[in-house]
DSSP file (Angstrom, degrees, kcal/mol; ACC not computed):
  #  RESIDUE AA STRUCTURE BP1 BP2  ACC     N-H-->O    O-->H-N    N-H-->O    O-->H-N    TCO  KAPPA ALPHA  PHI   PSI    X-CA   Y-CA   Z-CA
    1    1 A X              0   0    0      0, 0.0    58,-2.1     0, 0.0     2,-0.4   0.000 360.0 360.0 360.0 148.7  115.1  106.0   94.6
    2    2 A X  E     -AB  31  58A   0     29,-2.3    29,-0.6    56,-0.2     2,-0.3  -0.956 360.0-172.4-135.3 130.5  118.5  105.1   93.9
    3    3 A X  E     -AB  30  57A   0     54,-1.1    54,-2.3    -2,-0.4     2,-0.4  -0.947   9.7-180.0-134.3 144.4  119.9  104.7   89.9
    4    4 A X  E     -AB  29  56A   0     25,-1.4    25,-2.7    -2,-0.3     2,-0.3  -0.894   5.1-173.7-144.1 142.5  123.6  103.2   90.0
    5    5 A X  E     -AB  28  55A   0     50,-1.1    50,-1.5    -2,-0.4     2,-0.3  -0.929   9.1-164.4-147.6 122.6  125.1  102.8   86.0
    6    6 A X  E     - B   0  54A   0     21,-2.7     2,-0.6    -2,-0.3    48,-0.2  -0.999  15.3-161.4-134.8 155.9  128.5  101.0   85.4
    7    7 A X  E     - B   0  53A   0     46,-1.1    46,-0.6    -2,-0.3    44,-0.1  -0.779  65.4 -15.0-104.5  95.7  130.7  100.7   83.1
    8    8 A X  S    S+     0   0    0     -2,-0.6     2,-0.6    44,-0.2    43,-0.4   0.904  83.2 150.2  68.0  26.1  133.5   98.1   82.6
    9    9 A X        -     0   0    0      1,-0.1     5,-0.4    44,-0.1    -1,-0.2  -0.888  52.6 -94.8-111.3  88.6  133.3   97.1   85.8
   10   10 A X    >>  -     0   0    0     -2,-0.6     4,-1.0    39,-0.2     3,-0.8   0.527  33.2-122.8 -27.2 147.7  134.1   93.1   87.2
   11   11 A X  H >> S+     0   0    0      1,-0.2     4,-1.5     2,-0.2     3,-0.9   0.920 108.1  73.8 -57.5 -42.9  131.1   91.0   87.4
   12   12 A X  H 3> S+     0   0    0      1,-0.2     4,-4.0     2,-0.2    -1,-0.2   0.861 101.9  56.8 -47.3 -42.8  131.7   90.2   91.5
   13   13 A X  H <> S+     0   0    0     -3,-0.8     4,-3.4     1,-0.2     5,-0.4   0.952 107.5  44.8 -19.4 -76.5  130.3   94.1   91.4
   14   14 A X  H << S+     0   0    0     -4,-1.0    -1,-0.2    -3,-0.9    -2,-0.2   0.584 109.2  46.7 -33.2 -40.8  127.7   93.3   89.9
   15   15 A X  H  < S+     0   0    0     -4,-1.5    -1,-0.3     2,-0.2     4,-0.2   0.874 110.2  60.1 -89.1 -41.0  126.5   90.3   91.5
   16   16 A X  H >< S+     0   0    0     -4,-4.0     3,-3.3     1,-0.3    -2,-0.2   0.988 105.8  48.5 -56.5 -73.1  127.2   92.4   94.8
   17   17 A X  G >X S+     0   0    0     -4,-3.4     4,-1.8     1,-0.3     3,-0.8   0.750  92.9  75.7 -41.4 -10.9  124.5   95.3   93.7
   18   18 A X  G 34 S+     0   0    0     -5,-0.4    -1,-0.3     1,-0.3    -2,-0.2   0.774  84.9  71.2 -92.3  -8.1  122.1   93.0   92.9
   19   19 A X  G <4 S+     0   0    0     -3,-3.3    -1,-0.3    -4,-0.2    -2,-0.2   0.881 115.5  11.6   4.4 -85.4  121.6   92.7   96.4
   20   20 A X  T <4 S+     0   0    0     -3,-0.8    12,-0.3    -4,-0.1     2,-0.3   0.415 128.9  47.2-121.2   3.7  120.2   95.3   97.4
   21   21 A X  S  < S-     0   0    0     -4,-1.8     2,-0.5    10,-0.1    10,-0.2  -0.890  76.5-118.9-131.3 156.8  119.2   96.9   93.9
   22   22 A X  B     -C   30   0A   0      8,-1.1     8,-1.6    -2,-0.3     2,-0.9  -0.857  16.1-138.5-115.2 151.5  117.5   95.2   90.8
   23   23 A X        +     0   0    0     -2,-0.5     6,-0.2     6,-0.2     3,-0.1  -0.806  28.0 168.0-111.3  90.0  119.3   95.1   87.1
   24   24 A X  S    S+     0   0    0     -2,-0.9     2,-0.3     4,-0.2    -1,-0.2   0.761  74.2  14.0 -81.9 -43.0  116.6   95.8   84.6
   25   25 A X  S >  S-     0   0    0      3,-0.3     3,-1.4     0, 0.0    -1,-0.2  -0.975 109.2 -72.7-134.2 149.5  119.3   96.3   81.6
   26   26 A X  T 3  S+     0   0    0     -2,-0.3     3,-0.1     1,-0.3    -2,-0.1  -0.072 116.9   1.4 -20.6  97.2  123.1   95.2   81.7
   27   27 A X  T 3  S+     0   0    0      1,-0.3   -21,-2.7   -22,-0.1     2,-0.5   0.746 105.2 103.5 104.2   2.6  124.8   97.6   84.0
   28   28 A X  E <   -A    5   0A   0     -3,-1.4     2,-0.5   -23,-0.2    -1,-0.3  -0.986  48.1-174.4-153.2 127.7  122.3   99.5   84.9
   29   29 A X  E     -A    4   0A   0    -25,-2.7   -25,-1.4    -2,-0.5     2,-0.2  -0.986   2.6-179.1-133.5 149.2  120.5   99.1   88.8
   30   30 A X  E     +AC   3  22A   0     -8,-1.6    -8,-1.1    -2,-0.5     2,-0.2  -0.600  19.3 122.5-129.5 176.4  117.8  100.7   90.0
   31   31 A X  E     -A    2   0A   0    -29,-0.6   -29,-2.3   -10,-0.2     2,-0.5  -0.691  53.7 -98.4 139.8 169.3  116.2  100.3   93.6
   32   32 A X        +     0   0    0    -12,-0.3     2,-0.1    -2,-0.2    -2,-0.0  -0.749  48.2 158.1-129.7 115.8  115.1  102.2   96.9
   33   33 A X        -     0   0    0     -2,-0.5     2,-0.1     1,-0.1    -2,-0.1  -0.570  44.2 -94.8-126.5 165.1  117.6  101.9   99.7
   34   34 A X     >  -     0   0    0     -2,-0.1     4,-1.2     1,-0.1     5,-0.2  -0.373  39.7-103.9 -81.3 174.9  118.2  104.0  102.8
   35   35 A X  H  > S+     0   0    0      2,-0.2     4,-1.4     1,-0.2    -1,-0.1   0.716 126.3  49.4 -57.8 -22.5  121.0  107.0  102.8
   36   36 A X  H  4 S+     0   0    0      1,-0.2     4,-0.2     2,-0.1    -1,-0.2   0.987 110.5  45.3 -71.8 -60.9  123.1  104.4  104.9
   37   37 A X  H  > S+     0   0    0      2,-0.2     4,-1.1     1,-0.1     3,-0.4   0.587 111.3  63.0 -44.8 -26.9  122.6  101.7  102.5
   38   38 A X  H  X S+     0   0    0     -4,-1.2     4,-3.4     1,-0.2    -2,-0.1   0.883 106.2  37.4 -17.1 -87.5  123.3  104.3   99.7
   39   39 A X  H  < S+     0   0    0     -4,-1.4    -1,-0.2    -5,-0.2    -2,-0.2   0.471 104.3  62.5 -96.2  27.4  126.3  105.1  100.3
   40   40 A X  H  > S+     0   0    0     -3,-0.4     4,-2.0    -4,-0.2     3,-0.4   0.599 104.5  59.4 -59.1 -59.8  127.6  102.0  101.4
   41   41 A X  H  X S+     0   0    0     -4,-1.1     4,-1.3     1,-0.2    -2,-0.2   0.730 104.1  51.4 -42.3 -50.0  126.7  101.2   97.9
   42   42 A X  H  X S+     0   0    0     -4,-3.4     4,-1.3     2,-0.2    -1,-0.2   0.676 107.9  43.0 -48.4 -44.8  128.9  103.8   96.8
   43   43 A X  H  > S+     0   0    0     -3,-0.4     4,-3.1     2,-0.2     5,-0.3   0.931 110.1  59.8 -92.5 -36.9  132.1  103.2   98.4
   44   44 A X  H  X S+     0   0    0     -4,-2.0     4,-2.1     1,-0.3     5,-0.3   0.885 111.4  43.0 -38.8 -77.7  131.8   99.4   97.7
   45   45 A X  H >X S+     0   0    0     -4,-1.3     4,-2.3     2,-0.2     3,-0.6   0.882 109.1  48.5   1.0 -88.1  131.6  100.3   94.1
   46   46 A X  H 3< S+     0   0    0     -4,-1.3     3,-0.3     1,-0.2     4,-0.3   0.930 114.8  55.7 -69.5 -46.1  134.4  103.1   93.6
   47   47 A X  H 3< S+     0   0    0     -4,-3.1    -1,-0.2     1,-0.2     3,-0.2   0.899 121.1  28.5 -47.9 -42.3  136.7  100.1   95.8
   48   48 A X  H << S+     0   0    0     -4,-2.1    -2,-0.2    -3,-0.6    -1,-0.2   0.689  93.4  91.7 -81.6 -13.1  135.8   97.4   93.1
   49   49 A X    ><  +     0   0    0     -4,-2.3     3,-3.1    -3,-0.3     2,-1.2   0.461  56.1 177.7 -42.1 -20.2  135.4   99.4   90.0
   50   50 A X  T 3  S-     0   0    0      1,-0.3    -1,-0.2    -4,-0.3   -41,-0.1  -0.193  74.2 -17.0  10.5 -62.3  139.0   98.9   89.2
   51   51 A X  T 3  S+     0   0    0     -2,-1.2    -1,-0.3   -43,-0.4     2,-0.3   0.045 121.5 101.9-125.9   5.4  139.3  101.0   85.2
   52   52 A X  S <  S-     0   0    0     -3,-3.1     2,-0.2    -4,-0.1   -44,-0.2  -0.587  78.2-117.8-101.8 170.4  135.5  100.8   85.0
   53   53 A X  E     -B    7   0A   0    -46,-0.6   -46,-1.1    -2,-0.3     2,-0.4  -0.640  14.2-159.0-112.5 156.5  133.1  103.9   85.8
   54   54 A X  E     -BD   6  71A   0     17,-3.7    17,-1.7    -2,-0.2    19,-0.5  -0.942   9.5-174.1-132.6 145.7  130.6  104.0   88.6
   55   55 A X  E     -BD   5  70A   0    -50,-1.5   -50,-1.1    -2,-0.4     2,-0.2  -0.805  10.8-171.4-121.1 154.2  127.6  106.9   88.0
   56   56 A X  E     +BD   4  69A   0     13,-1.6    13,-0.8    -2,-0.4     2,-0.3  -0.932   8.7 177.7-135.7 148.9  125.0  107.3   91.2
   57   57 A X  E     +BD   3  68A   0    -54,-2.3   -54,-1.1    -2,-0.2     2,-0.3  -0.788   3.0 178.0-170.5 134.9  121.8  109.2   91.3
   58   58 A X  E     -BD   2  67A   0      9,-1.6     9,-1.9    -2,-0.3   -56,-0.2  -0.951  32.5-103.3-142.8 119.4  119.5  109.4   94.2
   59   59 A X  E     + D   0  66A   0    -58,-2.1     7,-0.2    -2,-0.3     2,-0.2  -0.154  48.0 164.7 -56.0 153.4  116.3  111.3   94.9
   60   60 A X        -     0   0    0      5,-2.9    -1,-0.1     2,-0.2     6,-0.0  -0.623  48.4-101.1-139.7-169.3  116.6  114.2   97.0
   61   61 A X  S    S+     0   0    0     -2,-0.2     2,-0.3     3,-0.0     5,-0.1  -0.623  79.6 122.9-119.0  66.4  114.7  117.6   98.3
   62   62 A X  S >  S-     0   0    0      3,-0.2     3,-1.5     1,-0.0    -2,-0.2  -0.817  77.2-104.1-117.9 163.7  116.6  119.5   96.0
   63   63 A X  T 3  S+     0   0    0      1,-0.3    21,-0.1    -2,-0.3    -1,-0.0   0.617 127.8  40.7 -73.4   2.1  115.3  121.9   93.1
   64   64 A X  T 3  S-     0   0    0      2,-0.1     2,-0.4     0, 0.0    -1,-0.3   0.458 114.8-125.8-112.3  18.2  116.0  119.7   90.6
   65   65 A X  S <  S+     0   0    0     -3,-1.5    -5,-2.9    -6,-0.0     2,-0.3  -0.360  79.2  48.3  84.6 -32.2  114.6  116.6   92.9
   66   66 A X  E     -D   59   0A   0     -2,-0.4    -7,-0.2    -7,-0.2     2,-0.2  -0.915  66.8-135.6-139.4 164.1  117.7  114.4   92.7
   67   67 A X  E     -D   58   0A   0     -9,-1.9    -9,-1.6    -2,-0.3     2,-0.3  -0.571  17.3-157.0-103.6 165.1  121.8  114.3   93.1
   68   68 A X  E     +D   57   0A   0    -11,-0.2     2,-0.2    -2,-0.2   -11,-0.2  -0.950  15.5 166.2-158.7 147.3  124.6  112.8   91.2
   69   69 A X  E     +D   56   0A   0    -13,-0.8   -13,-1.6    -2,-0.3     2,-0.3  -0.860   6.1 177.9-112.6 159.4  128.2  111.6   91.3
   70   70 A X  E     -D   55   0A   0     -2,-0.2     2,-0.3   -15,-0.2   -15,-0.2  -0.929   8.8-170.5-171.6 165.1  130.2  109.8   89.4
   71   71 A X  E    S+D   54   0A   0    -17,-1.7   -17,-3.7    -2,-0.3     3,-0.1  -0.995  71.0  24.4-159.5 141.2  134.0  108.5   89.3
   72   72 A X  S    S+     0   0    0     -2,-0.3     2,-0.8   -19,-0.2   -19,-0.1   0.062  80.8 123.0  70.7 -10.1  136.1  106.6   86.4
   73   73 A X        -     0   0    0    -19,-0.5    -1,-0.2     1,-0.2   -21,-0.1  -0.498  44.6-171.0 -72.7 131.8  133.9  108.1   83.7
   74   74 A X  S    S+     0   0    0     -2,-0.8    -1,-0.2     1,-0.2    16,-0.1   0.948  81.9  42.6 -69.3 -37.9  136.7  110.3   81.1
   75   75 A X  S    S+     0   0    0     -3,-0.1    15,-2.5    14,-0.1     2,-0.2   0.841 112.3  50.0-101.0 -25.5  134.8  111.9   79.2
   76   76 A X  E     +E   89   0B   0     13,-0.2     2,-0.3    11,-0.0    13,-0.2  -0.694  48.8 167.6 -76.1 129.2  131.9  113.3   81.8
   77   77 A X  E     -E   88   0B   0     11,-2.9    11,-3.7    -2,-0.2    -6,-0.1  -0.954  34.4-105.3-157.0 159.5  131.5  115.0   84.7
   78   78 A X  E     +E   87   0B   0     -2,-0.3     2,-0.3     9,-0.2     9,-0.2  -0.113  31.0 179.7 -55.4 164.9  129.5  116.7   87.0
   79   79 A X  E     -E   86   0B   0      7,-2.3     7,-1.0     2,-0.0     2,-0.3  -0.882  17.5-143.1-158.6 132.9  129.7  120.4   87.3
   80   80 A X  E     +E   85   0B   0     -2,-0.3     2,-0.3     5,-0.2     5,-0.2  -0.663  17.4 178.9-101.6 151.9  127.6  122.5   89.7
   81   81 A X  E >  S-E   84   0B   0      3,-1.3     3,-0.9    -2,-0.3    -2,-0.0  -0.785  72.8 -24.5-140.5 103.8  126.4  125.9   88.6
   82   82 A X  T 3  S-     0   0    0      1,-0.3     3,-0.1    -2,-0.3    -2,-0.0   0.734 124.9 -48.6  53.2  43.8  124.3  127.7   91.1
   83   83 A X  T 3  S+     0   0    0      1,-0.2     2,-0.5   -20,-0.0    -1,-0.3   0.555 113.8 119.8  93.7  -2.7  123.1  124.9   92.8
   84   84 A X  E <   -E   81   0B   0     -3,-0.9    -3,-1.3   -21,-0.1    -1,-0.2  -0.970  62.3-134.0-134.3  96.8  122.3  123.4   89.9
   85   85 A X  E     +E   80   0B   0     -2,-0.5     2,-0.3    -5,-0.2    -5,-0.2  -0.127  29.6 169.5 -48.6 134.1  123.9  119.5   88.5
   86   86 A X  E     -E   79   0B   0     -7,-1.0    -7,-2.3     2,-0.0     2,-0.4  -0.949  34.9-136.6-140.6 156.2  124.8  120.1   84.7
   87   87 A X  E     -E   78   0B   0     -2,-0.3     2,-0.2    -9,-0.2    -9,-0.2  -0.987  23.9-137.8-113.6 151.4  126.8  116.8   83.7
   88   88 A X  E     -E   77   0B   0    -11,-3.7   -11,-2.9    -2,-0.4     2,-0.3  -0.632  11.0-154.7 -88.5 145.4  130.2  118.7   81.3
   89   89 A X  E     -E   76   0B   0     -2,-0.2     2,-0.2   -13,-0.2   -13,-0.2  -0.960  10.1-150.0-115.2 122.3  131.0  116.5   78.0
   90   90 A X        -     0   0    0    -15,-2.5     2,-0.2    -2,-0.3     3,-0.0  -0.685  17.9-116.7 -94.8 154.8  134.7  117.2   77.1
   91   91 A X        -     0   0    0     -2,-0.2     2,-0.3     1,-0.1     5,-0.1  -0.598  31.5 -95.8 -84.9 150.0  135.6  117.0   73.3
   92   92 A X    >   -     0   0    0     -2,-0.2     3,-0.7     1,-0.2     4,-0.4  -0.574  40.2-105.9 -68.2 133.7  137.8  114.7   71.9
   93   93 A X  T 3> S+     0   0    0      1,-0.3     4,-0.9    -2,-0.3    -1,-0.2   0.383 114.3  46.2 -64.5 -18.1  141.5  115.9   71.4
   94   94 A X  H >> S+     0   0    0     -2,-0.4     4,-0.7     1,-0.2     3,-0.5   0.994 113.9  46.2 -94.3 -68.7  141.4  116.3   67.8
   95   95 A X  H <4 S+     0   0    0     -3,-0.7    -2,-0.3     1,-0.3    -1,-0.2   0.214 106.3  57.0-100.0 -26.2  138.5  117.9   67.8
   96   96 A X  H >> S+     0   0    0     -4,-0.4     3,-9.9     2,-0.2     4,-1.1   0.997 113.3  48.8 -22.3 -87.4  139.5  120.5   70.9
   97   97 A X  H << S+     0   0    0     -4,-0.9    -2,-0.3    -3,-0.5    -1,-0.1   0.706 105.4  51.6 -59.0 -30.1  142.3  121.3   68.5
   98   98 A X  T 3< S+     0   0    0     -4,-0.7    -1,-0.4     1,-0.2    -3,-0.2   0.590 109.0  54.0 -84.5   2.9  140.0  121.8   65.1
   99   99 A X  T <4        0   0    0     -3,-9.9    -2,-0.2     1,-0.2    -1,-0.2   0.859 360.0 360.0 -99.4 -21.5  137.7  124.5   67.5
  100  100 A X     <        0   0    0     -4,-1.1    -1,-0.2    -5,-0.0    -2,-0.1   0.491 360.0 360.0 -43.3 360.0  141.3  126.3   68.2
């Protein structure tokens, strides 16, 4: 299974995933594609995305069952910690500056 979420992203995107994946809520695709198709899926994205943010996450045989990337979100990201996807939330700059 394949979960794609964007953000801000031109409609011609959009209309391309819908292809090969189906758009259950605004932004938000779901579907079950091969590894090829996948990541096909992927670069096709992060090339149209232009200032908008592209998430993927894709079953796997990993321990926590599935992977994730993602590229143009600011305020998130992944971060691996022993093998193990944790997604980081950074604080907003005034608020950085009030935990100082």
């Amino acid at each position: 299974m394949v979960v794609m979420i964007l953000e801000s992203v031109p409609l011609s995107l959009r209309g391309e995933l819908t292809r090969w994946l189906i758009e259950p809520s605004p932004g938000v695709f779901v579907g079950h594609v091969s590894a090829r198709v996948r990541e096909r899926l992927w670069e096709k994205a992060l090339e149209a995305r232009g200032a908008g943010g592209v998430i993927q996450i894709w079953s796997t045989n990993t321990e926590q069952r599935f992977r994730m990337r993602m590229e143009g979100i600011k305020r998130r990201k992944v971060v691996e910690l022993e093998g193990i996807q944790l997604v980081a939330v950074a604080l907003p700059e005034k608020d950085e500056q009030a935990a100082r």
